[in-house]
Each structure stands twice: as C-alpha cells, then as structure tokens.
C-alpha positions as a LaTeX table, in Angstrom:
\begin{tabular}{lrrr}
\hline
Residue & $x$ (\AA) & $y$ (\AA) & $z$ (\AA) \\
\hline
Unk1 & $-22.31$ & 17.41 & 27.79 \\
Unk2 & $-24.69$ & 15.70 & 29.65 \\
Unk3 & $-23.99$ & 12.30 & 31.33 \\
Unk4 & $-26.63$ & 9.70 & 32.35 \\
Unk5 & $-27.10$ & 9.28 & 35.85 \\
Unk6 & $-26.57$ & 5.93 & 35.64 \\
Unk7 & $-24.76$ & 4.41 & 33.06 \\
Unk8 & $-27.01$ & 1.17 & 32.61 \\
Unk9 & $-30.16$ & 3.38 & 31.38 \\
Unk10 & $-28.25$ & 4.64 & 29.10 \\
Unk11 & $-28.70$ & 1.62 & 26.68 \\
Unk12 & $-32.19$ & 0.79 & 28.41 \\
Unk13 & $-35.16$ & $-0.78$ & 25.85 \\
Unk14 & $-38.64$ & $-0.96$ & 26.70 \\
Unk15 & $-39.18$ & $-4.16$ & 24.66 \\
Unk16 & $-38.73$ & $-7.01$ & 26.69 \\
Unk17 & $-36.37$ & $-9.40$ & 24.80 \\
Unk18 & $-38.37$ & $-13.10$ & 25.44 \\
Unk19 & $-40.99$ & $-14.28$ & 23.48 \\
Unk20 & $-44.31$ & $-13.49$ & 26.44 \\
Unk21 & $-46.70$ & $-15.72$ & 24.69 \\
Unk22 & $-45.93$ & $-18.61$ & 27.53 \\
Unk23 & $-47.56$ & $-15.96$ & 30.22 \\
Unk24 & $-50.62$ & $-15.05$ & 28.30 \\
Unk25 & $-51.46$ & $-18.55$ & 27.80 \\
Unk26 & $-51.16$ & $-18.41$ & 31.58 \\
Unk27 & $-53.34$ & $-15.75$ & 31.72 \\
Unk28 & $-55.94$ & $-17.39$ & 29.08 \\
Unk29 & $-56.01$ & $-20.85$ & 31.71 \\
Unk30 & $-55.99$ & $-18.48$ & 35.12 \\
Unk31 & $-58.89$ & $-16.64$ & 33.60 \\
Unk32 & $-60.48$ & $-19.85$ & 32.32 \\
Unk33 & $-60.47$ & $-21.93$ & 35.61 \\
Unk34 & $-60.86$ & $-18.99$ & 37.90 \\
Unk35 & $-64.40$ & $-19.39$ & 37.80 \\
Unk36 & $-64.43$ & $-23.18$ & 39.00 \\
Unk37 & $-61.77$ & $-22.41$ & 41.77 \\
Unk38 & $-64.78$ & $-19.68$ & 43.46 \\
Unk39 & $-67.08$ & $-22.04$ & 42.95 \\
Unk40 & $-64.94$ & $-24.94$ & 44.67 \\
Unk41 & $-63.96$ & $-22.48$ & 47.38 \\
Unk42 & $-67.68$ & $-21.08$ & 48.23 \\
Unk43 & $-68.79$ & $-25.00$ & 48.38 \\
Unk44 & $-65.90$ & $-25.86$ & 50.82 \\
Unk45 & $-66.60$ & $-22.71$ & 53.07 \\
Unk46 & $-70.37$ & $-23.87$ & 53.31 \\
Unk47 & $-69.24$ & $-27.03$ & 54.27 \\
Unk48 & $-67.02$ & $-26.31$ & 56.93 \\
Unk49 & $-69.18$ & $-23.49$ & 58.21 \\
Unk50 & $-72.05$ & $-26.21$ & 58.52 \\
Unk51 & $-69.81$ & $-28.31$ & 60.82 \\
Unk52 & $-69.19$ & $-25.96$ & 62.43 \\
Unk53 & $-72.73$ & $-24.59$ & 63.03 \\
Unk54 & $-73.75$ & $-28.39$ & 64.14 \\
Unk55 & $-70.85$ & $-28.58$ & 66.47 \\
Unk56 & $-72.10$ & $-25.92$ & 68.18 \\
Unk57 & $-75.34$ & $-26.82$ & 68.01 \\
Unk58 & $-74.69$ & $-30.23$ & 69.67 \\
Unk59 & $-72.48$ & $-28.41$ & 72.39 \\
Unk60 & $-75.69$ & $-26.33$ & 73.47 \\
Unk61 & $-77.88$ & $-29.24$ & 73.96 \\
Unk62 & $-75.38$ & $-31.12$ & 75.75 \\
Unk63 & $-75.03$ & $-28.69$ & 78.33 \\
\hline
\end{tabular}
C-alpha cells in the first residue's frame, strides 16, 4: 500500500470552496479604471517633469 506523502493532500480539491464572483467584479472595475489611472499618471509625470525642466532652466540663467 501506498501512503500519501503528506497526509493533508490526501483529501485535497481543486475547487476553491467561496463564491469568487466578489474578485472578478474586482477585476471588471481594475480593468475598467485602469485606463484613466495611465492617463492621470502620464499627465502628472509631464507636469512635474516641466518643473523640473524650468527649474533648471532658471538655475542656468541665474548663474
């Protein structure tokens, strides 16, 4: 007779016992707002890399 290595796989289920439609509506909103979040992002790195291309710029003509 063979025994299971260990003894907790031995009554191991692949189906996962919860109900998983709360994490694909999570998925549905990620998916759904991802979109505005890049565009948010890209507008705040313009912003800060124009400050910081006018700091600089100021620093050179002040010297």
């Amino acid at each position: 007779m063979i025994l299971p290595v260990f003894p907790i796989s031995a009554g191991y289920s692949p189906y996962i016992p919860w109900d998983t439609n709360l994490f694909e509506k999570a998925v549905a909103i990620f998916r759904s707002n991802i979109g505005a979040a890049f565009n948010i992002g890209i507008w705040i790195f313009f912003m800060v890399a124009g400050i910081s291309v006018v700091i600089k710029i100021v620093g050179m003509i002040r010297e």
